[in-house]
N, C-alpha and C positions, 0 to 999 in steps of 0.2 A: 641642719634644719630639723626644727621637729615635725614629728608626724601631724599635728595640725598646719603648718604649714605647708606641705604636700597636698592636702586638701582640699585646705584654698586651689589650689591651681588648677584650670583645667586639663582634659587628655592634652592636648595639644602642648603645654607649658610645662607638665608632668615628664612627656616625651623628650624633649627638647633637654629639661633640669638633668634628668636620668641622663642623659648622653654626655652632658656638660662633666657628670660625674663620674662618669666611666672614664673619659678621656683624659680627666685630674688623676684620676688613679693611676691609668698607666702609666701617665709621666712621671710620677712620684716614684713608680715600680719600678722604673727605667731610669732611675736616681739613685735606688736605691742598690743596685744591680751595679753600677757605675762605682759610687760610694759617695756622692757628691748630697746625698741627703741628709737635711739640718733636723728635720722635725720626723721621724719615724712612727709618729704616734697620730699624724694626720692621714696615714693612709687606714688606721684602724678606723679613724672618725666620720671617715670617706666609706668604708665598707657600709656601716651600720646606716650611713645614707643610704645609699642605693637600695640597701635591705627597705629601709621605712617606705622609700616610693615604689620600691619593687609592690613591696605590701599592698600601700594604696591604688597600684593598678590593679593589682591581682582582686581586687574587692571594688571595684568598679568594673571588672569583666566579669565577676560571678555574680553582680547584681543586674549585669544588662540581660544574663542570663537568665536568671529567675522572673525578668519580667516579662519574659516571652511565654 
């Protein structure tokens, strides 16, 4: 996903995406760990998601903040 499409999303769909993505990852880690993993290059591409939505919450928490 790109960083514009995390945006689009609300808290609530943000929250939800991120978990979806954690939970891709372990299984992948838990594949890989096994040795049953075909693609070793999706869990990099899986990191750098979490990082973009990590982002996008992180900057919808310091903006609810500054409007206080």
């Amino acid at each position: 996903m790109s960083i514009k499409e995390f945006r689009e999303l609300t808290d609530e769909e943000l929250k939800a995406r991120l978990a979806e993505l954690r939970l891709r990852k372990f299984e992948l880690t838990r594949q890989k760990a096994v040795g049953n993993l075909e693609h070793p290059e999706e869990i990099r591409s899986l990191r750098k998601d979490i990082a973009r939505g990590e982002t996008v919450r992180r900057e919808r928490e310091l903006s609810k903040k500054e409007a206080k």
